[in-house]
Backbone as a chain_set.jsonl record, in Angstrom:
{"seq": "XXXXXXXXXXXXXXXXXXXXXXXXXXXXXXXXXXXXXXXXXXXXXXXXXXXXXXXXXXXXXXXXXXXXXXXXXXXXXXXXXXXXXXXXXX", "coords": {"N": [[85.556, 120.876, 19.585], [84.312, 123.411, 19.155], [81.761, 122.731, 18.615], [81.19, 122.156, 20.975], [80.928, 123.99, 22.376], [78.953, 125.579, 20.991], [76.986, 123.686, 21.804], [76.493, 124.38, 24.783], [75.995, 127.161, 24.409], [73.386, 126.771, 23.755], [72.028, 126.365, 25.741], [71.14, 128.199, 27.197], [69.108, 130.509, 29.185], [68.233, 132.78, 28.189], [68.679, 132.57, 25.723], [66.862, 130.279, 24.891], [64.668, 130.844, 25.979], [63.901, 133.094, 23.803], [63.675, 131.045, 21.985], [61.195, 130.352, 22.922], [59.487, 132.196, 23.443], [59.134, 132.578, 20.041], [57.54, 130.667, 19.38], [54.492, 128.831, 18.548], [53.218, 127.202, 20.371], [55.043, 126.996, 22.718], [55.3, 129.428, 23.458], [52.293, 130.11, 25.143], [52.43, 128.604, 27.361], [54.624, 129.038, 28.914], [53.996, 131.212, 29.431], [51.746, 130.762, 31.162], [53.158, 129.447, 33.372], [54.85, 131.593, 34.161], [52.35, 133.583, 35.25], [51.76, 131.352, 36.916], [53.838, 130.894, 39.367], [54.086, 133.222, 39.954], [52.335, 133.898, 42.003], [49.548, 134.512, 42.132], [48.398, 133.209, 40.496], [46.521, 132.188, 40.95], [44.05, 133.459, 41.035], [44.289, 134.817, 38.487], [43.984, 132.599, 36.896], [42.087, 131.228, 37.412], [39.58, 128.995, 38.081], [40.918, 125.689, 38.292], [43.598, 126.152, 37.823], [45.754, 125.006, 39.551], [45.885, 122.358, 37.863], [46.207, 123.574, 35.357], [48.624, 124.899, 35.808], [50.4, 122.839, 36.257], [50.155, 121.202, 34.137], [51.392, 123.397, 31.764], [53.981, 123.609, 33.045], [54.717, 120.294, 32.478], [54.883, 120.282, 29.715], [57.039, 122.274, 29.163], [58.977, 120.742, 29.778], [60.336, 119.238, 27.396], [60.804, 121.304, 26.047], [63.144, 123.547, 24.561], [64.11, 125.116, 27.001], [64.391, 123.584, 29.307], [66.011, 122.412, 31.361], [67.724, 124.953, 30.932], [70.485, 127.637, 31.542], [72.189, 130.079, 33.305], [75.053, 132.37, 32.998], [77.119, 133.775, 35.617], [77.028, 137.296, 35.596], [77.174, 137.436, 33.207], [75.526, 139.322, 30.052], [72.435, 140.744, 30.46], [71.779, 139.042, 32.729], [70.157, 139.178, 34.767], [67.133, 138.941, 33.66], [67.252, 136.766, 32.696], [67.717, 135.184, 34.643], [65.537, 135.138, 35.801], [63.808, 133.736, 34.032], [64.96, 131.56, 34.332], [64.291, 130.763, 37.538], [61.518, 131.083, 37.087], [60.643, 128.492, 35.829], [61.853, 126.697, 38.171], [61.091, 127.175, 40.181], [58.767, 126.1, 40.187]], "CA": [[85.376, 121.875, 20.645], [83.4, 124.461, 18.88], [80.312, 121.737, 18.645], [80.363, 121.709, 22.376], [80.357, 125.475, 22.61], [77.529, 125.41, 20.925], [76.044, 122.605, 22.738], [76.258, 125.066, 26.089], [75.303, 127.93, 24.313], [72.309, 126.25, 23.311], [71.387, 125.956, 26.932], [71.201, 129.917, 27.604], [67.775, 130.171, 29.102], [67.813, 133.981, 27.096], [68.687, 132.381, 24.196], [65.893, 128.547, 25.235], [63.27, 132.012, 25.999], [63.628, 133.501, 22.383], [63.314, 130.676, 20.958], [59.953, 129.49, 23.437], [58.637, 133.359, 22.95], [58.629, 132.449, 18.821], [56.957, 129.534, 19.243], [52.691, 129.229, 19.439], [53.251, 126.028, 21.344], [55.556, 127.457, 24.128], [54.85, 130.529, 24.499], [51.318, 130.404, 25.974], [52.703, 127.68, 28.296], [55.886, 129.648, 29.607], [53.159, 132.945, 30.345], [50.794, 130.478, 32.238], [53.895, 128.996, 34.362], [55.087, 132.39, 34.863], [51.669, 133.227, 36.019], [51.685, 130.339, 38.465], [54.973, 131.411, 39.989], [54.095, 135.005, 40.501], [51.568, 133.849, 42.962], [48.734, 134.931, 42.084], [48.431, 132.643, 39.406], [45.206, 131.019, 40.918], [43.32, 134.398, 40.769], [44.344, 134.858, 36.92], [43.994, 131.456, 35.651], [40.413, 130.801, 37.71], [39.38, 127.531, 38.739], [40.91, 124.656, 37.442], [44.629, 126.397, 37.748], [46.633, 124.036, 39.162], [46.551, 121.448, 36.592], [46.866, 124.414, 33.942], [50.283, 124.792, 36.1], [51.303, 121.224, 36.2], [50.266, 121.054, 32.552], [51.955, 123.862, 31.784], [55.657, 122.886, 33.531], [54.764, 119.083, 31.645], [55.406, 120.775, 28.427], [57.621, 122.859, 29.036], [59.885, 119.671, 30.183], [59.895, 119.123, 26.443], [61.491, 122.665, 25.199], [64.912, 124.228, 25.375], [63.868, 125.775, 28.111], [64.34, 122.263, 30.515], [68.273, 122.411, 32.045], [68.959, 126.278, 30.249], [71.055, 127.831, 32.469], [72.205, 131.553, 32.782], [75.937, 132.133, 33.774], [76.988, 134.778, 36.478], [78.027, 138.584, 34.571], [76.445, 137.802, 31.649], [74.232, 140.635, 29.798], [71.127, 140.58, 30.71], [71.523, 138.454, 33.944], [68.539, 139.414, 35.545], [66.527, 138.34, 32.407], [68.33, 135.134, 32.036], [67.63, 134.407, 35.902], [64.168, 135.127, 35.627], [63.23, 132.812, 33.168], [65.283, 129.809, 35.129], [63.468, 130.812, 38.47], [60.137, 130.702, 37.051], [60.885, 127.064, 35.742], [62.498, 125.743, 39.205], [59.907, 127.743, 41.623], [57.227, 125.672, 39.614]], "C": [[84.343, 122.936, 20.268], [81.988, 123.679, 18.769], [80.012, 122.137, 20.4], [80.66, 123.201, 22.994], [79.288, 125.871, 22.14], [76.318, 124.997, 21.94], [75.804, 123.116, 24.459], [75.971, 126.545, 25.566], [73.678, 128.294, 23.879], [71.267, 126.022, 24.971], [71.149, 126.741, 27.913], [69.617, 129.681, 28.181], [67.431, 131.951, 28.504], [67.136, 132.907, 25.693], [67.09, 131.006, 24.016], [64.831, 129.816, 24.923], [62.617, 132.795, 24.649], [62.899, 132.703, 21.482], [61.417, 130.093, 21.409], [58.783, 130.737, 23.182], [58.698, 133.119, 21.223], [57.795, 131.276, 18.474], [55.508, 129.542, 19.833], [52.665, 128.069, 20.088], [53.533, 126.663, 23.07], [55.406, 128.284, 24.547], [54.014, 130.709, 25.34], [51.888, 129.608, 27.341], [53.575, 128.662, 29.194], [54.899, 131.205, 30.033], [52.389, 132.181, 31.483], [51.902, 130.084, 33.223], [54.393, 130.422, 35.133], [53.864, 132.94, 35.757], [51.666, 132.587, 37.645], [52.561, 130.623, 39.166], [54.751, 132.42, 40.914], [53.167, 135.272, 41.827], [50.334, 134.108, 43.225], [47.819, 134.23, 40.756], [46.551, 131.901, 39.365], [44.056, 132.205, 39.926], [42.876, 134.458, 39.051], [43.878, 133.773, 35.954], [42.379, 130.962, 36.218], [40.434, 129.265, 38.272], [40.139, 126.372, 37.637], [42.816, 125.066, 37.128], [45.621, 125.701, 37.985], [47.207, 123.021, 38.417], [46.505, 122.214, 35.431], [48.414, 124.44, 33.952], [50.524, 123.697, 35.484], [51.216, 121.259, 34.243], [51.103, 121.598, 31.373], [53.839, 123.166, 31.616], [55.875, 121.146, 32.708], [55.279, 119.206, 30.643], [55.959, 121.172, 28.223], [59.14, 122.047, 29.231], [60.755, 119.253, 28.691], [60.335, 120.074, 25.507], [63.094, 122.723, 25.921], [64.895, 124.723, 26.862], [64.346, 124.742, 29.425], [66.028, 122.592, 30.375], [68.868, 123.479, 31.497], [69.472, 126.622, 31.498], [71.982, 129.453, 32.183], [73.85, 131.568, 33.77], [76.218, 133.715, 34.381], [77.579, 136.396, 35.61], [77.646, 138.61, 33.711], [75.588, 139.166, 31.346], [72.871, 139.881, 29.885], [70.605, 139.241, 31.715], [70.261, 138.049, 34.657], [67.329, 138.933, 34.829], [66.436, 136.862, 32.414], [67.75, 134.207, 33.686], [65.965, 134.439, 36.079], [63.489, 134.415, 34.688], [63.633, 131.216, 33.949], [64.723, 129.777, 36.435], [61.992, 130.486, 38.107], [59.857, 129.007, 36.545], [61.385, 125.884, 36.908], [61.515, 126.264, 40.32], [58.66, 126.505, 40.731], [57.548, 124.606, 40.328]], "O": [[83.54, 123.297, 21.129], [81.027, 124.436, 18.905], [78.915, 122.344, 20.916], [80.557, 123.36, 24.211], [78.563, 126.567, 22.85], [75.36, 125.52, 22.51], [75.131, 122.462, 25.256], [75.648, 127.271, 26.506], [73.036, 129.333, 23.733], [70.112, 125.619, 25.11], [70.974, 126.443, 29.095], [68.94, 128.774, 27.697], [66.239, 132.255, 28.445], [66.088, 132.637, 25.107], [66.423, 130.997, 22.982], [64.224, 129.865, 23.853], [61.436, 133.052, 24.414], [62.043, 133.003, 20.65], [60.61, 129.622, 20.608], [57.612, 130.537, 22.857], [57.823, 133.924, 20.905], [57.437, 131.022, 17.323], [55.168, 129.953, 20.943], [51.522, 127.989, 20.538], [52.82, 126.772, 24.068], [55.311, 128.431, 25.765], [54.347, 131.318, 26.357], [51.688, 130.185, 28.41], [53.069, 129.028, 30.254], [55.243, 132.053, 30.856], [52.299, 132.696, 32.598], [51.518, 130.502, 34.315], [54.392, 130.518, 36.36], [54.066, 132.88, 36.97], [51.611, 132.998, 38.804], [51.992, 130.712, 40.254], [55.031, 132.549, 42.106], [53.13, 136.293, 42.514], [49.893, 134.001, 44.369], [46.812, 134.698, 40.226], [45.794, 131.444, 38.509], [43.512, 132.064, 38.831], [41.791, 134.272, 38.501], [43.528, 133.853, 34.776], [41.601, 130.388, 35.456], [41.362, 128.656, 38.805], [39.908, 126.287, 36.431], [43.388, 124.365, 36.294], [46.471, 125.525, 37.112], [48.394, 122.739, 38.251], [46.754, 121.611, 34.387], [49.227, 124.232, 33.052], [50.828, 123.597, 34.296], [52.12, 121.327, 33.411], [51.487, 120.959, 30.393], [54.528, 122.634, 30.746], [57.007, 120.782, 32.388], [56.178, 118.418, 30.349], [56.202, 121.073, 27.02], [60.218, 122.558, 28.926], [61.926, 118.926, 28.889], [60.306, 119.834, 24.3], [63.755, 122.348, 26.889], [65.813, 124.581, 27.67], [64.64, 125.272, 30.497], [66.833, 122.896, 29.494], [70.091, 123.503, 31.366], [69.055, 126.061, 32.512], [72.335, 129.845, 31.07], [73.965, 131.025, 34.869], [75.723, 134.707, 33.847], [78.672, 136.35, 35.045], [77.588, 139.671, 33.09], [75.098, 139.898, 32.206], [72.463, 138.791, 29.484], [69.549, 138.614, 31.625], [69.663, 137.016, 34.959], [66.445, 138.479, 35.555], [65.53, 136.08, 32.124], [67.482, 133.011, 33.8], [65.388, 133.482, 36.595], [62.284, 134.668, 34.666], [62.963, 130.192, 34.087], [64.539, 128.603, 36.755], [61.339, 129.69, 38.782], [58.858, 128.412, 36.949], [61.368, 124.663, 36.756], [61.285, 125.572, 41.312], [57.539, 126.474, 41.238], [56.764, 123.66, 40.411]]}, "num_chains": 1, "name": "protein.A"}
């Protein structure tokens, strides 16, 4: 039982975000997706943005970050939901 408390606390998208903000792989990826999200993404990223997106969200398929999931009450909610929105709006 305590393995598979793990195995769902492992699937925090805080905790998936910490570990994708220490990482020089994921991080740039998870700023350009947020980017693309925010809507304005073309402006920022210039020509050639959409397949930075797609390329982007490809890799990110690939990190903790894919199926985290943020549960309702938690601290830092709003945080937690903002990282799994910018991954499901993509």
């Amino acid at each position: 039982l305590p393995r598979l408390a793990q195995a769902a606390g492992d699937r925090d998208c805080l905790r998936a975000g910490d570990q994708c903000s220490g990482d020089e792989g994921c991080s740039p990826r998870l700023r350009t997706l947020r980017q693309c999200v925010a809507g304005d993404g073309s402006m920022r990223l210039g020509p050639g943005a959409r397949s930075q997106c797609e390329a982007a969200m490809t890799a990110l398929l690939a990190t903790p970050l894919h199926g985290c999931q943020c549960k309702r009450g938690m601290k830092k909610e709003k945080n937690c939901l903002s990282i799994y929105w910018s991954l499901h709006q993509a």
